[in-house]
N, C-alpha and C positions, 0 to 999 in steps of 0.2 A: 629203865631203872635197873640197876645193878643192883643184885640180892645178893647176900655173902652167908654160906653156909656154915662156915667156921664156925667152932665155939671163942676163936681168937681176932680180933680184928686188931690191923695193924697200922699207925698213923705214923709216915715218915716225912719231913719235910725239910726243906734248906734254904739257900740264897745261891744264885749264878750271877758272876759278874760276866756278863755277854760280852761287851766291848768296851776300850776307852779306844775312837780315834782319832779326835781332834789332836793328839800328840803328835801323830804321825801319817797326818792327811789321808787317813783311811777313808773307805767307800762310804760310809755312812756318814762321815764329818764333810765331806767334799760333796756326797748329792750322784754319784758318778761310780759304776762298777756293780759289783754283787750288792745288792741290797739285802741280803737275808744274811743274817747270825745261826748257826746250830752247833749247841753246847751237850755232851752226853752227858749223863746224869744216872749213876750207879747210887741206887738204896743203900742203902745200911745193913739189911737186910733181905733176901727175896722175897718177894711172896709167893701165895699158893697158886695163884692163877693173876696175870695181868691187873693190876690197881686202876681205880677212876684216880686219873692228876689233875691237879688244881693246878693255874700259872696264872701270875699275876705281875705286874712292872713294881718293882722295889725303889727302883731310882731313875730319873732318867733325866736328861740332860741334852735341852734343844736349843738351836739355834732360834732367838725371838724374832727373825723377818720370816721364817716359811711355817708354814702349815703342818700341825702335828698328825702324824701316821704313822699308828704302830699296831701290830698283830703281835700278839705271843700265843703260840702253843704248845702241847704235848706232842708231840707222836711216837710212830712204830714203839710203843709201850710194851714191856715183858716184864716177865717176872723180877728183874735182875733192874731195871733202868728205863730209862727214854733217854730220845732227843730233847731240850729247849729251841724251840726255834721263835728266832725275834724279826718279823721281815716289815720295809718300810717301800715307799717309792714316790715318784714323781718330785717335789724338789725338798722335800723333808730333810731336813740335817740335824743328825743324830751325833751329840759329841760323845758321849757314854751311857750304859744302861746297866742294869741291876735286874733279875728278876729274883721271885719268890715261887715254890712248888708246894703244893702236897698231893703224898697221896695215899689214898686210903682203901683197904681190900685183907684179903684172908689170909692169916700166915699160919704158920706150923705151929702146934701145940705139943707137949711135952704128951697129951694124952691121945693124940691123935693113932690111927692103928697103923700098921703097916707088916705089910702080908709080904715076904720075900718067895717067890714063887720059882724055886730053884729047879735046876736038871735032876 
């Protein structure tokens, strides 16, 4: 469990369009090549320490003879951003995907203290 000391807590959230490749016979409309998407994703704001993200599929868009296979996650998370990463495999054909994010953690308060501990 993630405990947040702040007096402010800060909820950011958006949409990632991961890929469209059925246009142009990309890896994941073909079945063939990288199977993994990673999209960087810059807050609005930073926060104080690393947020818990939330990611979820927005839209997605499969081929109806194979087998659906999808993973979405966060990772290498900072104050500043993460990766999206949307990864599939074995004969899954992926034409396009959507995701959805949040995430939620400590931000800066106007009454926060801050001590400059100069030369």
């Amino acid at each position: 469990m993630k405990k947040l000391y702040s007096s402010v807590t800060g909820i950011d959230r958006g949409s990632v369009p991961m890929f469209s490749d059925f246009e142009d016979g990309g890896e994941m409309w073909t079945g063939e090549g990288d199977r993994e998407k990673r999209v960087a994703v810059e807050f609005s704001e930073p926060f104080k320490s690393p947020p818990s993200v939330f990611v979820t599929l927005e839209m997605l868009d499969l081929h109806s003879e194979t087998n659906y296979r999808v993973v979405t996650t966060a990772e290498n998370i900072t104050v500043a951003g993460f990766e999206m990463v949307f990864k599939t495999w074995a004969d899954t054909r992926i034409a396009r995907a959507n995701c959805a994010w949040m995430a939620i953690g400590e931000v800066a308060s106007d009454d926060d203290w801050h001590i400059d501990i100069g030369s």
